[in-house]
C-alpha positions in Angstrom: -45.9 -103.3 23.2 -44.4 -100.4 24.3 -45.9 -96.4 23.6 -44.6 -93.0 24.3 -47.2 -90.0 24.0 -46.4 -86.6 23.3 -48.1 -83.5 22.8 -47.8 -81.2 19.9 -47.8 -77.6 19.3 -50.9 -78.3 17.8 -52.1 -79.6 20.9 -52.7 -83.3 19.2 -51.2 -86.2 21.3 -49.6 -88.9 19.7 -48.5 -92.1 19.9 -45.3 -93.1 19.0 -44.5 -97.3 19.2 -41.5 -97.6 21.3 -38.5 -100.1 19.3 -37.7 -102.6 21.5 -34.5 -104.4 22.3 -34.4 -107.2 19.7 -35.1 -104.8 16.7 -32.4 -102.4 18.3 -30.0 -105.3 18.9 -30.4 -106.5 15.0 -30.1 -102.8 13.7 -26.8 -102.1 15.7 -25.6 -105.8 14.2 -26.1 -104.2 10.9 -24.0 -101.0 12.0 -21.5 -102.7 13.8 -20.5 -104.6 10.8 -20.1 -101.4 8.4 -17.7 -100.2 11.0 -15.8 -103.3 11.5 -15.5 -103.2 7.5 -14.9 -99.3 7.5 -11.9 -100.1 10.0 -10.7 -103.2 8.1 -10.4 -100.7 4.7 -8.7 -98.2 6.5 -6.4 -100.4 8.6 -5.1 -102.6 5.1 -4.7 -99.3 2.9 -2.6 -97.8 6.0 -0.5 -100.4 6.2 0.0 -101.1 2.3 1.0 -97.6 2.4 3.5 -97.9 4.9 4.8 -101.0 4.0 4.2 -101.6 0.4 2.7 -103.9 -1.7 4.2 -107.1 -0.3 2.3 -106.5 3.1 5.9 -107.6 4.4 5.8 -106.2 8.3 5.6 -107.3 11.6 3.9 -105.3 14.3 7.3 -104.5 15.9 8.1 -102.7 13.1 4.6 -99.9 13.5 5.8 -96.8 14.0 4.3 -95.1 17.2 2.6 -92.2 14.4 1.3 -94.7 12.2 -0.1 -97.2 15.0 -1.4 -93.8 16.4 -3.1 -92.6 13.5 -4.3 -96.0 13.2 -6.4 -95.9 16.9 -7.5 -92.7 16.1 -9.3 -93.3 13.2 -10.8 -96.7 14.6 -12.2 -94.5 17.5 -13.8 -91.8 14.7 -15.4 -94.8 13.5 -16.8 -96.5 16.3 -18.1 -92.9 18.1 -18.8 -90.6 14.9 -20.3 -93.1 13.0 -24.0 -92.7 14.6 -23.3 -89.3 15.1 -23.0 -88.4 11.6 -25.7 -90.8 9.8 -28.0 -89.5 12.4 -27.1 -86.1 11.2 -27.7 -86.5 8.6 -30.7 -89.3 7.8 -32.7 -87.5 10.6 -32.1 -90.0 13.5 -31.9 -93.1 11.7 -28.3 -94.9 11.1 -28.3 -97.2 8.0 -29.4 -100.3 10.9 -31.9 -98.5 12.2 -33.3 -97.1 8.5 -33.5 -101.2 7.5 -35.1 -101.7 10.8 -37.9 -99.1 10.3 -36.0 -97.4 13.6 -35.6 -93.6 14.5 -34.1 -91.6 17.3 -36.3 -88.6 18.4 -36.1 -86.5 21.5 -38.8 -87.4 24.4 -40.8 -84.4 23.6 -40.8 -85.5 20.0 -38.9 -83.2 18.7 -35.8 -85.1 15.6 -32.6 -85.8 17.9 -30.0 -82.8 18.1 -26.3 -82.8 17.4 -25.8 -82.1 21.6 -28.1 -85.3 22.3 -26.8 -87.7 19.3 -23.4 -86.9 21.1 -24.3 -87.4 24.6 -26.2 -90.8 23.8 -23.2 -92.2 21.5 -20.8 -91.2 23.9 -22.6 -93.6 26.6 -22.9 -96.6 23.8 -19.1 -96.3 23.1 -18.6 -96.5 27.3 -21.1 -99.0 27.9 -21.9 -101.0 25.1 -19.1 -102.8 24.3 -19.6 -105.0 27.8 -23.5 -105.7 26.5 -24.7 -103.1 29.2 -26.8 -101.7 26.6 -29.1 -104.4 26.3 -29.8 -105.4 29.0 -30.7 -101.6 30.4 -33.0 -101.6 27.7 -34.9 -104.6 28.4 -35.2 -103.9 31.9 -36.6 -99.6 31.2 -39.8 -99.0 30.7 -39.2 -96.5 28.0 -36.8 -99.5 25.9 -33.9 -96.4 27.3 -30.0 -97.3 26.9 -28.2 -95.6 29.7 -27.4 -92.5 26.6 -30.7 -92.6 26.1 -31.6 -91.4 29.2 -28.8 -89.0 29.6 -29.8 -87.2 26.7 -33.5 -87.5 26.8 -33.7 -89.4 23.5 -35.8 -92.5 22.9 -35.5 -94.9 19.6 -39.7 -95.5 18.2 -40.6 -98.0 15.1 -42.1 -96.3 12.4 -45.2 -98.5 10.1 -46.9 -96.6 8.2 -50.5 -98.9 7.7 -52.0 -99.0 4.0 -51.8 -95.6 2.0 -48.8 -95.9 -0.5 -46.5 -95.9 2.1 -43.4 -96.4 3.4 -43.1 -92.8 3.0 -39.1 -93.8 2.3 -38.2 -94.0 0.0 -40.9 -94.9 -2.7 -44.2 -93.4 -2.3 -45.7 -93.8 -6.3 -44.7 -91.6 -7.9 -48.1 -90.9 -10.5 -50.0 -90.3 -6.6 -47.3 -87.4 -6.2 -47.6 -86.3 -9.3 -51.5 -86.6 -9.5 -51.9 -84.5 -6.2 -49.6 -81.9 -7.2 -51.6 -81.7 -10.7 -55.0 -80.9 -9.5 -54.1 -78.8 -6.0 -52.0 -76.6 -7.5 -52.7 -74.5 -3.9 -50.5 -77.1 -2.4 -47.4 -77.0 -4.5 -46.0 -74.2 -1.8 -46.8 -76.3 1.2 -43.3 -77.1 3.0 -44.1 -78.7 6.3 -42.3 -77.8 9.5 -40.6 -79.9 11.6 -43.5 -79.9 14.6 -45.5 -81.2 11.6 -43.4 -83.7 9.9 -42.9 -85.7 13.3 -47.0 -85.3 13.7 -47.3 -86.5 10.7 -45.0 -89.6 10.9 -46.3 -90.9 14.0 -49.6 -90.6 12.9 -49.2 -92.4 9.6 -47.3 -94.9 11.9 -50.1 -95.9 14.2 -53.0 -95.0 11.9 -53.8 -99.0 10.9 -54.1 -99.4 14.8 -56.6 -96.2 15.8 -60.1 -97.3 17.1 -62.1 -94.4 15.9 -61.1 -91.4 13.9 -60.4 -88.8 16.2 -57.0 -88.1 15.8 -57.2 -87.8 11.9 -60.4 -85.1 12.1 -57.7 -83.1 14.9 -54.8 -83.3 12.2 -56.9 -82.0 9.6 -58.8 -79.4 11.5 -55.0 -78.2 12.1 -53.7 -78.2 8.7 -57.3 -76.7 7.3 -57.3 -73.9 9.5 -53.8 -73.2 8.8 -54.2 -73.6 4.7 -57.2 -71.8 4.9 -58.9 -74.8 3.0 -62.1 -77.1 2.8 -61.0 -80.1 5.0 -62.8 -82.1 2.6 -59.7 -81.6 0.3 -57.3 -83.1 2.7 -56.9 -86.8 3.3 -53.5 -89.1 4.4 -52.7 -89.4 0.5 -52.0 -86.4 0.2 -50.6 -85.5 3.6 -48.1 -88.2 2.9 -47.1 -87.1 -0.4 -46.3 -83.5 1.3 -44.3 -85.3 4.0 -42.7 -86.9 1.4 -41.9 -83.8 -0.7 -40.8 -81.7 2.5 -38.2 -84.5 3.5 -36.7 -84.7 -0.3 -36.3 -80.5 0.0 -34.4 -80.7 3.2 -32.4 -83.6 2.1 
């Protein structure tokens, strides 16, 4: 198993687990097969437009626009598709989001719209001839060529034993029972420093030897609260993750 360590802001190292190449290779089956059904849609209610109902056409008979138009929008597809879901689901297509997959930057910082272009750019040139693959299993960070263009690697995300996965369905009576009795904490909207801190540490929490790394995150977050860190404990730091995630989505 894999790992990639980065330091925070905050001065805490952690340890994200690295996905590796048969986890990415299911997740991109998953996404590969909404596009080819995204194209199919898009190719059968072109041509029932141009040609009507009876589907009565020969591809002779394409005009150069429509046949065009046609290649366009199966490129948009293939290229913008990863671009866009990772827009807009924080790194994560709907593949990787089944897979328990995310793309984040090296420094851990959530992928950019510059490096989600840069790294789908290269997996449009290289992976359709399998290049992909194989340059992940042979990189010792699990990198696609993109990957290393852009300075992006793809970690797995488990979050251990505390009413987690954080997504979608943390229970609902724990949000509602911390919110009840800290009313101090009903404010709290973590940044996004903290919200990657926070997910990698939930991640590998069920693996940590000794403690360490939780007494460092809550030292941070109770000097910054201005609180007793007895009042703090992964419960509750999940259910703000949670509730900082839902106000930026």
């Amino acid at each position: 198993m894999k790992t990639h360590v980065v330091l925070t802001p905050a001065n805490i190292e952690i340890e994200y687990r690295l996905a590796g190449a048969g986890s990415r290779l299911a997740a991109f089956v998953i996404d590969f097969m909404i596009q080819l059904s995204m194209i199919a849609v898009i190719t059968i209610f072109t041509l029932l437009a141009v040609f009507g109902p009876t589907f009565d056409f020969v591809i002779g008979n394409i005009s150069g626009v429509v046949f065009g138009l046609l290649i366009i929008s199966w490129f948009v597809i293939y290229f913008c598709y990863f671009i866009l879901l990772e827009m807009l689901m924080n790194g994560q297509s709907i593949g990787k989001k089944l897979f328990g997959l995310r793309v984040i930057c090296d420094n851990g910082q959530p992928v950019g719209l510059l490096q989600s272009m840069i790294r789908n750019f290269f997996k449009a040139l290289f992976d359709i001839f399998y290049i992909g693959i194989f340059v992940i299993m042979f990189s010792k960070k699990h990198k696609r060529v993109g990957d290393m263009v852009a300075g992006t690697i793809v970690v797995a995300e488990h979050y251990g034993n505390i009413g987690v996965p954080l997504r979608p369905n943390l229970q609902t009576k724990q949000e509602e029972y911390y919110e009840e009795i800290n009313h101090e904490f009903a404010s709290i909207i973590l940044n996004e420093d903290e919200k990657e801190m926070l997910h990698a540490y939930l991640a590998r929490k069920h693996r940590l030897e000794t403690n360490d790394l939780h007494i460092k995150i809550v030292n941070y977050f109770s000097q910054k609260w201005q609180i007793d860190p007895l009042q703090i404990n992964d419960e509750l730091l999940a259910v703000l993750l949670r509730r900082s995630e839902q106000l930026l989505n």
